[in-house]
Structure formats: C-alpha cells, structure tokens
C-alpha positions in Angstrom: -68.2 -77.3 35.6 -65.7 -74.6 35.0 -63.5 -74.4 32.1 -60.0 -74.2 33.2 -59.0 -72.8 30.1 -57.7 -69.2 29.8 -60.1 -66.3 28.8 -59.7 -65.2 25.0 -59.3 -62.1 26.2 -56.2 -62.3 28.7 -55.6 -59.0 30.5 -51.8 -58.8 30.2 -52.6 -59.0 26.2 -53.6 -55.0 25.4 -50.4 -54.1 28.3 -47.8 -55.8 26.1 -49.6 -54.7 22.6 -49.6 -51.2 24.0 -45.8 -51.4 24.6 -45.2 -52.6 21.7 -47.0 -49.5 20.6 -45.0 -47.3 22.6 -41.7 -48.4 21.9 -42.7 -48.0 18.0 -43.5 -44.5 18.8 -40.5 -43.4 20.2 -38.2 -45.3 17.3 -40.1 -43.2 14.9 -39.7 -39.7 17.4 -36.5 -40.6 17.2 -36.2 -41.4 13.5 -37.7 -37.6 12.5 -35.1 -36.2 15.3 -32.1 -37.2 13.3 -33.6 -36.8 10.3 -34.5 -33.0 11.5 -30.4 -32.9 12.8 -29.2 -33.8 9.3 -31.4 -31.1 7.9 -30.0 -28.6 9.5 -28.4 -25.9 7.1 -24.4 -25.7 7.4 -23.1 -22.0 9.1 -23.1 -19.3 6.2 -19.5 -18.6 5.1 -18.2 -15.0 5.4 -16.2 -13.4 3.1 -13.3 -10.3 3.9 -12.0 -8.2 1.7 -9.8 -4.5 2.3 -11.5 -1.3 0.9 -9.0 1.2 1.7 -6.1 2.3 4.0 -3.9 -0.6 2.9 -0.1 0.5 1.6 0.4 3.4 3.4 3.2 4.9 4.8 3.8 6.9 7.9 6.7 7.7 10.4 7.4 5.2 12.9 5.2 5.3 16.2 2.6 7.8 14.6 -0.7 7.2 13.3 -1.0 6.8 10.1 -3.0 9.3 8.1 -6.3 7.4 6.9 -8.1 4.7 8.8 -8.0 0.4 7.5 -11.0 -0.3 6.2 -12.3 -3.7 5.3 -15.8 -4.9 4.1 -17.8 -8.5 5.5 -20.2 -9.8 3.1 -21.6 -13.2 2.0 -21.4 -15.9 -0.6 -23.8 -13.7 -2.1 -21.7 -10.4 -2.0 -24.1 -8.5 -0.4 -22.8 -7.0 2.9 -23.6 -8.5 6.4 -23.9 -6.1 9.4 -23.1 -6.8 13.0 -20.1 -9.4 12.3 -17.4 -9.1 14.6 -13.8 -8.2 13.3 -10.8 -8.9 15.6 -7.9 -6.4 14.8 -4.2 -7.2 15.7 -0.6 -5.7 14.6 2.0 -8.3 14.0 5.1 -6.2 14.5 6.8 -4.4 17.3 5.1 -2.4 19.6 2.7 -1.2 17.5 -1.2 -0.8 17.7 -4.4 -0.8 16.0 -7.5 0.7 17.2 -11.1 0.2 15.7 -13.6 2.6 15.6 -16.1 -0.5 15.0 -15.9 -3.8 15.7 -18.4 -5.1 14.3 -19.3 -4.2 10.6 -22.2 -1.7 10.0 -25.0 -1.9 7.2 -22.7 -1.6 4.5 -20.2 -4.5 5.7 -17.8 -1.9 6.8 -15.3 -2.1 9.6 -12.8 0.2 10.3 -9.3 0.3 12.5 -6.8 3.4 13.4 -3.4 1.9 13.2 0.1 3.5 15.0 2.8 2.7 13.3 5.8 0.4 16.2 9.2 2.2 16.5 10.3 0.6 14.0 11.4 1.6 10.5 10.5 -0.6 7.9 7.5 -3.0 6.8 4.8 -3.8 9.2 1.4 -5.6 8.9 -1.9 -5.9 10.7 -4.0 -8.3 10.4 -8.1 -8.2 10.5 -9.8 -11.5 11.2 -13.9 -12.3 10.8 -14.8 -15.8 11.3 -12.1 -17.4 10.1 -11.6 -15.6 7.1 -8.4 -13.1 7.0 -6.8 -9.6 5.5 -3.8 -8.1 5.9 -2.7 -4.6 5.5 0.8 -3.4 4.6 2.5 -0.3 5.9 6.2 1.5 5.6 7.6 3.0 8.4 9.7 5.9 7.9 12.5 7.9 10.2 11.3 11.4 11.3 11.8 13.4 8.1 15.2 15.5 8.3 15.9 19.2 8.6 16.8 19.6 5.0 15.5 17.3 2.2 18.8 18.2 0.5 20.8 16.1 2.8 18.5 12.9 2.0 19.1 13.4 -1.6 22.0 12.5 -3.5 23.4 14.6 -6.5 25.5 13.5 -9.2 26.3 15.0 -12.7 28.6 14.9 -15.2 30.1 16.7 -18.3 32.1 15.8 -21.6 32.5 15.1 -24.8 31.9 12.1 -27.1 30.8 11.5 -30.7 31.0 15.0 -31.3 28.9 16.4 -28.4 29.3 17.6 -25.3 27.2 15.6 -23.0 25.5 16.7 -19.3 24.2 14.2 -17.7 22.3 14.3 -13.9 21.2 12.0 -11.3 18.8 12.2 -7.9 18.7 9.4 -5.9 17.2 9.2 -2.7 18.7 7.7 0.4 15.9 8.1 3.0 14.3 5.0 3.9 10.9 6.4 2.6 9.4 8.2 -0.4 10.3 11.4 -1.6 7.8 13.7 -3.8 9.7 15.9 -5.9 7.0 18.9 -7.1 8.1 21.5 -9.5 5.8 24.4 -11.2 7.0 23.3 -14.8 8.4 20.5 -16.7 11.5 21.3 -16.7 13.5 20.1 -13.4 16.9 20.6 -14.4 18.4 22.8 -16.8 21.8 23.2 -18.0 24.0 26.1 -19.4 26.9 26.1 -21.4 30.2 28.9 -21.0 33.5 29.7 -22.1 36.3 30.1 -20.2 36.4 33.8 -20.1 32.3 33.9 -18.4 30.5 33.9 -21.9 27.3 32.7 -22.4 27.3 30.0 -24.8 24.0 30.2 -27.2 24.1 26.7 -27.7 21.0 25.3 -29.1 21.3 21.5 -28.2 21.2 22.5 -24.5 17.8 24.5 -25.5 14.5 23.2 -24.2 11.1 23.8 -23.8 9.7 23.7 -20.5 5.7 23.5 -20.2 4.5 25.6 -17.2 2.2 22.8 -15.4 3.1 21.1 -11.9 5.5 18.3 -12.6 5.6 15.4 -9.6 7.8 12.5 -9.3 7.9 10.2 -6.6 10.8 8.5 -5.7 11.2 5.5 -3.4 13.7 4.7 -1.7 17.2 4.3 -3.6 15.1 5.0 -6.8 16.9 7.9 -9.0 15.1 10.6 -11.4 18.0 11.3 -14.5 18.1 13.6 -17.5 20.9 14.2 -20.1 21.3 17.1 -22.6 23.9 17.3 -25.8 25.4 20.0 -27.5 27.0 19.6 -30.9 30.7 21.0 -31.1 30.4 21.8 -34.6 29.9 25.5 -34.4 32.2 25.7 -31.2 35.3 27.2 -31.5 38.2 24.6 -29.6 38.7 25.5 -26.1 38.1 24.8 -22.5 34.1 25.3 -21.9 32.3 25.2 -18.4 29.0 23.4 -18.0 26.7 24.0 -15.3 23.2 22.1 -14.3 21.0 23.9 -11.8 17.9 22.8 -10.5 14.6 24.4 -10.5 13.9 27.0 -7.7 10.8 26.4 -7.3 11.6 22.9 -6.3 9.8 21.2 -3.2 10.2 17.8 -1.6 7.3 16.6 0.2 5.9 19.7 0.2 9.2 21.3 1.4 10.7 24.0 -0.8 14.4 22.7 -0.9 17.0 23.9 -3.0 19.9 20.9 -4.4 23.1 21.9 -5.4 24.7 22.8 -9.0 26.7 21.2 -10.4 29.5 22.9 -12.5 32.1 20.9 -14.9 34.8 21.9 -17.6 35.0 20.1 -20.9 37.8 21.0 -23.9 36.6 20.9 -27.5 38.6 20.5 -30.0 42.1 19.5 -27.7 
C-alpha cells in the first residue's frame, strides 16, 4: 500500500533554500557597494595664491607692463599642473588675456591684462576651483607734455627766531605716481642776496650734496619738502632776496623736466 505521506525530500525545498541564498547574496553585494561609496576619498582641495604682477599701474586702455601671475598647488604646497584658471576683469571695458589656462609644472598661470578707459582702481579676478585671487591695478591719464605742469611748486621765505627761513614744497596733482630722479642728494638748493645783487656767503644755507642718484616717488597728492635757515646774526639789516632752484639735472619719470624758482625778499633787522 502506498504511503500518502510526502517525500522527505520535497522538490520545491532546495528552490526556496536556494532563494533564500540568493537574496542573502545580493544584501551582502549590496552591503560592500555602500560601504565601497562611503570610502571614497573627498575631491583634493586647491589652493591659489598671486606670484607677481599684482599693484601695478599703467595708463588707462593699455596693457600693462608685466604679466599676472598666480600659482595652483595643494594642501600639501606642492604645485599641481594642468588646473584650469578662469580669468575675468571686473571693471569697465577692460580685458585680460592668458597666455595659459591651465597651470604648468610649476603651478603657474599667467594673464596679460589691458587696463578699461577708465582712470582709477581696477581689479581682476583669477578663479581655480572655487578658490579666488584678485589683482589690483591704477589707471592713469596719458602722461602730459610737461611734467612741470602736473607738479605743483610752492616756497616761502622769512624770518623768525632769529633766522631767515626757506622753505619748499612738490606736490603732485596727476592722478598717478610721479618718480622724481636726480644725480645727487641735493634736489633743491637755495641762495641768499642783497638788494644790490651780492652774493650772500651765508653758511646756514650751505650744504653738502652727495653725488649718488637720489629717487623719490610720489603718489598722487603726496608732497616732497625741505627747509633751510640762515642766522641773521652776522647780517647787516636790510632787505635780502632768497632764491630756491631746483636741480638741473632733474627728471620725472624718466623725463628731464626743469620746475620753476622761486625768488622771495625778507628784511633783517626792520
């Protein structure tokens, strides 16, 4: 008689045990997937700094004399190669150039920048992933015909505390800097007379001037001043002339330019 009992070994038994398997397998695929996703190493951050170029100054709507230079490298500081660099002015109607744009095996990157019409401050900005420099420049008018007329003179002569004082001032009104050169120290000098053309030995207004190139930059509305005294106690009383001339051999950016004297009367003893 047959047993109507089920077999021990039913054949839908290994199906659903090798399901069972399978689904096991694919939680633990998926198990080492995220675990691989969280293990993933965040983006290297990059850092920008300016080498060179920045501060200059230039006339307006001209390239300016040196390039902008600016330098990728890593958390590390070591320098990274082949990282883009996005350039962009951020005033007027300028532009900027680069020569690269991405950074070579030193981390370098390089832009020519042209000033906008503009006279003034003016920027341009260098971005690499995220990270950001800005350079500076000054925009100047075109320089004039005669530096003399950008400069203004002022002086002054008389007498206090026993003394006859000269006193001079520079200052320069162009909206950009101004480098006064001159071949010695020495870049004014005064001169004392009488009232009948004498030459006055006077040995307060004496001076020693060192033969070397003297160079003073002045920026705009910035003054160079100097100041001489003379004592009156060997003068006899009368009316005296004093006269401050400036050095011949003066240039302004390069410029020879000659300022004018400046002549003044004191009275000793009156």
């Amino acid at each position: 008689m047959e047993s109507s009992k089920r077999p021990l070994t039913d054949p839908a038994c290994p199906r659903r045990r090798s399901a069972r398997r399978i689904a096991h397998r694919s939680s633990c695929v998926l198990l080492l997937l995220v675990c691989a996703c969280d293990d993933t190493a965040a983006p290297e951050p990059i850092f920008l700094e300016i080498v060179s170029g920045d501060a200059q100054e230039g006339q307006a709507a001209v390239q300016l004399a040196e390039p902008l230079v600016a330098r990728v490298t890593g958390a590390d500081s070591i320098p990274r190669e082949g990282v883009p660099v996005l350039w962009e002015t951020l005033d007027g109607d300028g532009s900027v150039g680069p020569a690269t744009f991405r950074s070579d095996a030193d981390g370098l990157v390089e832009a020519w920048w042209t000033l906008a019409g503009e006279v003034g401050p003016q920027e341009v900005r260098a971005t690499a992933d995220g990270e950001t420099v800005t350079f500076g420049a000054w925009a100047t008018p075109p320089p004039p015909k005669d530096w003399a007329d950008v400069l203004l003179v002022e002086a002054t002569a008389y007498v206090a505390a026993g003394s006859i004082v000269a006193e001079y001032s520079v200052t320069n009104l162009w909206a950009g800097t101004v480098e006064l050169k001159t071949s010695d120290s020495c870049f004014a000098s005064p001169s004392l007379w009488t009232e009948s053309g004498d030459l006055v030995a006077a040995e307060g207004f004496a001076q020693l001037c060192v033969y070397w190139v003297v160079r003073k930059r002045l920026a705009p509305g910035q003054s160079r001043s100097g100041g001489w005294k003379q004592a009156t106690t060997n003068l006899a009383p009368g009316t005296y002339t004093v006269r401050i001339t400036f050095k011949k051999s003066l240039e302004v950016n390069g410029r020879p330019t000659t300022l004018p004297a400046f002549e003044g009367t004191v009275i000793v003893g009156g």
